[in-house]
DRENLOBA-662061 format. One line per 10 residues: number of its first residue (from 1); their letters; for each residue x, y, z of C-alpha. Coordinates in steps of 0.1 Angstrom, whole numbers, plus 5000, padded with zeros to 4 digits. Each point is the difference from the previous one (the first is absolute). Layout:
NUM) A) X Y Z | ... $
***
This chain:
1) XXXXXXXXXX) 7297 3560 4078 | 4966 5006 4991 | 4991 5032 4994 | 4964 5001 5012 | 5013 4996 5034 | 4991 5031 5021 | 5035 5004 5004 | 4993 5037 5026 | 4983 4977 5024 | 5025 4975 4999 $
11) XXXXXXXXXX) 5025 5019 5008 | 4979 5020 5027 | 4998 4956 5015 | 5038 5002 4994 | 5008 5031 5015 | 4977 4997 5035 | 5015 5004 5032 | 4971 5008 5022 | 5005 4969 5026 | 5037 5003 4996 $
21) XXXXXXXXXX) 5001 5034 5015 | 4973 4993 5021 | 5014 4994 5042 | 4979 4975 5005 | 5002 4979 4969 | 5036 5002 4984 | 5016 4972 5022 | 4975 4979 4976 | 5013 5005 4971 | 5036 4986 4987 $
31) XXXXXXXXXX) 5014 5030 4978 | 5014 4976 4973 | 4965 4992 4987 | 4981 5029 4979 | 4962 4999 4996 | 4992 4973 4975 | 4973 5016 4980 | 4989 4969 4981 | 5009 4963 4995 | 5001 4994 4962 $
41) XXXXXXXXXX) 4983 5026 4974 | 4968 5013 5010 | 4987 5008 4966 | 4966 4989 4988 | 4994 4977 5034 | 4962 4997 5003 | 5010 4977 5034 | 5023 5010 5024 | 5013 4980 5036 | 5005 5023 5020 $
51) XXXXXXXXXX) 5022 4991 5033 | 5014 5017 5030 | 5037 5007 4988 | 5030 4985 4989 | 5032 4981 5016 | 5029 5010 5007 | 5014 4964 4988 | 4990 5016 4965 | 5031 5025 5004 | 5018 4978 5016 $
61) XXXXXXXXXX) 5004 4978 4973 | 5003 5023 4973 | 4966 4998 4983 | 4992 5032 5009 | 5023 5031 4991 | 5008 5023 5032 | 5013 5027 4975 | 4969 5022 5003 | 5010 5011 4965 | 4998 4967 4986 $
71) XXXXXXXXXX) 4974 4983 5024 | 4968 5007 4977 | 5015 4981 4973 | 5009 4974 5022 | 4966 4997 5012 | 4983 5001 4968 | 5021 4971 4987 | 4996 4977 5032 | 4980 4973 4984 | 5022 5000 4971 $
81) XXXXXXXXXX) 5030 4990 5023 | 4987 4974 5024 | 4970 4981 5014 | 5000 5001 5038 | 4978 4979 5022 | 4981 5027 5012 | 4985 5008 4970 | 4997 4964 4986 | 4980 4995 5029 | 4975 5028 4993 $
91) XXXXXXXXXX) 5001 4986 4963 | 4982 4974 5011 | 4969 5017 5004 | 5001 5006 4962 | 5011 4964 4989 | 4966 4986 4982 | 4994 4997 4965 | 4964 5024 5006 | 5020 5028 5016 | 5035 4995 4974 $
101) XXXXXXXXXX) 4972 5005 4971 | 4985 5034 5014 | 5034 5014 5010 | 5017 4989 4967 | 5027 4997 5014 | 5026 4973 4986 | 5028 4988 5018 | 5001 5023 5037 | 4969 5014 5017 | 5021 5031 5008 $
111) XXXXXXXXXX) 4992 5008 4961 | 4971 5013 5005 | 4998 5004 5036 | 5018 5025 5018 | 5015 5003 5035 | 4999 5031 5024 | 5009 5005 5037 | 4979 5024 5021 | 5030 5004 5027 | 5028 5008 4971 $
121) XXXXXXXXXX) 5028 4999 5022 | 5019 4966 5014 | 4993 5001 5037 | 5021 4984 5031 | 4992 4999 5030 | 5022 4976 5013 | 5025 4972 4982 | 4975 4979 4996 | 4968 5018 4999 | 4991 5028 4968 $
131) XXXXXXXXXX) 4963 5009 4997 | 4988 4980 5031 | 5020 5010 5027 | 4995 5039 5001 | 4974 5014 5023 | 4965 5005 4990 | 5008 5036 5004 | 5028 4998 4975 | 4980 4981 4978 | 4966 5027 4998 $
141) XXXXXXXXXX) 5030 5025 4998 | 5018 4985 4970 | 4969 4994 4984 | 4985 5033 5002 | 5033 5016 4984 | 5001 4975 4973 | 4960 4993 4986 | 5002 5028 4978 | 5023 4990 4973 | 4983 4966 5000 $
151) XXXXXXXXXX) 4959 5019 4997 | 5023 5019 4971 | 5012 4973 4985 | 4969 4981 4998 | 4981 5029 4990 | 5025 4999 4967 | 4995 4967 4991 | 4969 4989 5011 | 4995 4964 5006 | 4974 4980 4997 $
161) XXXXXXXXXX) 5009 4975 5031 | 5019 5007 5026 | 5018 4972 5020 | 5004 5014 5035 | 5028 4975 5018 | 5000 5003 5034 | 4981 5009 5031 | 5011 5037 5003 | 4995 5006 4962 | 4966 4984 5003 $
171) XXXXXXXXXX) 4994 5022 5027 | 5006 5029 4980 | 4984 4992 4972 | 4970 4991 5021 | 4997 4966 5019 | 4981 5010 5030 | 5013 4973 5026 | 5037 5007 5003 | 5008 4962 5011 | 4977 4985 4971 $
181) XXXXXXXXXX) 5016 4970 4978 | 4969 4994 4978 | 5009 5004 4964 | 4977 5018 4982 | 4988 5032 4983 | 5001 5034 5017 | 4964 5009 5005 | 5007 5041 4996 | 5036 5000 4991 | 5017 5038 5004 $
191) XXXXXXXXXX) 4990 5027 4979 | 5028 5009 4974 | 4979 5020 4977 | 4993 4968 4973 | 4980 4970 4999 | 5022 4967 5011 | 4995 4968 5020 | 5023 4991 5026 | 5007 4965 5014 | 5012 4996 5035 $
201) XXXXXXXXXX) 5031 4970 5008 | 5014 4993 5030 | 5038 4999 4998 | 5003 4967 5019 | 5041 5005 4986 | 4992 4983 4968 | 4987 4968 5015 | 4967 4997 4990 | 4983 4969 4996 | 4982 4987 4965 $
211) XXXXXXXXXX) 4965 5001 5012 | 5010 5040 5007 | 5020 5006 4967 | 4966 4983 4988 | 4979 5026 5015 | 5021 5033 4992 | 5000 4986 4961 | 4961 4998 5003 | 4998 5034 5009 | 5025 5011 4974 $
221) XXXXX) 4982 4984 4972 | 4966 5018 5016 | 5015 5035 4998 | 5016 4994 4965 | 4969 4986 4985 $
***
């Protein structure tokens, strides 16, 4: 594991059990699924996506480690173990010769492009329904005990683009109309103490069309230039 890893935060992400142990929150969260602090390594990742928080199916099928003594390993070796569609669908974005050749990346974006959650915890709020179904209460709540480590980690690394995926992280990282679709660049994204650009995407569940993976490449290529 790589040893520039700020392995005292991690393990402060590991060890959180604020909405656990909170009354109103802990029927939320399934107790087999630690914090996942970070999909893949982290290291020297001047563009990060950053989403709203992982799935449970990642547990449940054993790509994730619920031992909380193993599960930052685990998470650091993700995209050495398995491309899911998820991720090849944000990929996507990063698919064009022009982009590959700023990244230098050579056979997976996730190379030289991290992947953080700002909600760290998997999330249930019914069979069906994880982030989406808990109550905009719940949501602000989570949210508000969970932005820290993400400001912290950011503030470590220090991209240069941020890929915010998904209305509520857009919203926190500064879209101003809480139903907006438009792709685009964040006009005054969130202060984190550094200079960065930050892209808005709609989540649309991975099904966005080509004239939109078009557009999100366009403003990619404009922030990496």
């Amino acid at each position: 594991m790589n040893n520039r890893i700020d392995h005292a935060l991690m393990k402060e992400i590991l060890n959180c059990t604020k909405c656990r142990k909170s009354s109103a929150l802990r029927k939320y969260f399934p107790n087999d699924c630690p914090p996942v602090c970070c999909f893949g390594d982290p290291i020297d990742k001047k563009t990060f996506v950053v989403g709203i928080n992982p799935l449970k199916a990642e547990y449940d099928s054993g790509y994730l480690e619920s031992n909380i003594e193993k599960a930052l390993e685990s998470q650091i070796k993700y995209f050495e173990r398995r491309e899911y569609k998820f991720f090849n669908e944000i990929a996507r974005f990063f698919d064009n010769p022009e982009i590959k050749a700023k990244l230098r990346f050579t056979n997976s974006i996730w190379e030289k492009v991290g992947y953080l959650d700002l909600v760290k915890c998997v999330t249930a709020a019914s069979k069906d329904e994880q982030w989406n179904g808990l109550k905009i209460s719940a949501k602000k709540k989570t949210i508000e005990n969970c932005q820290g480590f993400l400001e912290r980690q950011l503030g470590l690394y220090q991209p240069k683009l941020i890929v915010a995926y998904g209305k509520d992280v857009g919203m926190w990282f500064g879209v101003k109309d809480s139903g907006s679709e438009e792709f685009g660049l964040i006009s005054y994204p969130r202060k984190l103490g550094f200079k960065y650009h930050a892209i808005y995407v709609s989540q649309r569940q991975g099904k966005h069309s080509r004239p939109e993976v078009n557009e999100i490449r366009a403003k990619i290529k404009e922030v990496l230039n």
